[in-house]
N, C-alpha and C positions, 0 to 999 in steps of 0.2 A: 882922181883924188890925190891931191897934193900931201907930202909930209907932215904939216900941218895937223889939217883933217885926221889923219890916220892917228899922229900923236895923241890929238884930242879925244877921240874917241876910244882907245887904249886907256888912256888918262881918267873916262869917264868910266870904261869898266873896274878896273884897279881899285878907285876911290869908292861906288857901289858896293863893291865887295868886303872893299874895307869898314864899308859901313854898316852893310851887313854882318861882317864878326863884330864890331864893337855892339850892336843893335842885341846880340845873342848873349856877349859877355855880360854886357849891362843886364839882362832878361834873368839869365841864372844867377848874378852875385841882386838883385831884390828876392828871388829864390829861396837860397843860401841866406840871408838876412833875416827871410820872412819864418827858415825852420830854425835859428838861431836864437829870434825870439822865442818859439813855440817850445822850445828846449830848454831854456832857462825859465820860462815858466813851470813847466815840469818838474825842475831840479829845484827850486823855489819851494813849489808846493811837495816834495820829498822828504828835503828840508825840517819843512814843519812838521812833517810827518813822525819823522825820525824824534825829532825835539819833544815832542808830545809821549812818547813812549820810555823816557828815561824813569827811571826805579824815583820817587819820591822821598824825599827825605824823612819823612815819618814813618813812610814804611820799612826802607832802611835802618830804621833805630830800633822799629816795634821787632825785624828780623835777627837784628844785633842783637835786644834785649835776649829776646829766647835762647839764640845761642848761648850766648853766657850762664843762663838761667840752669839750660843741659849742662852746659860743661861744669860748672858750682854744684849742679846734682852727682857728676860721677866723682867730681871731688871729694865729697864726703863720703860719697860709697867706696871708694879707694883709703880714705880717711880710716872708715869703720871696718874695712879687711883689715890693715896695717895694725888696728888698734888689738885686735880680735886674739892675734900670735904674739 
């Protein structure tokens, strides 16, 4: 076996090998893609989730109303001590 030969066939495992890590890299980063989509669809439909749960504007008001409603009530009950002395 001439220098050559031996080269080549060195040359031939090297490259294999190298082909075999890029074959693996490629394999995990479609992996890593494939749970990238699968996650942002998750966080998508969270999303909605979360947006569908915010307080409503009308029922924020009908809660504001009554607040004030109380608070107008002890007013005047504070109103009618004060009046009382």
């Amino acid at each position: 076996m001439d220098f050559q030969d031996l080269y080549n066939t060195a040359m031939g495992f090297v490259l294999a090998l190298g082909g075999w890590v890029m074959r693996v890299i490629w394999d995990n980063l479609k992996d890593l893609r494939t749970q990238d989509n699968v996650l942002a669809e998750k966080v998508s439909r969270i999303e909605v989730l979360v947006a569908g749960e915010y307080v409503k504007k009308d029922e924020l008001e009908r809660v504001v109303q009554r607040l004030f409603d109380k608070l107008e009530h002890i007013e005047m009950k504070i109103d009618r001590k004060v009046d009382k002395n």
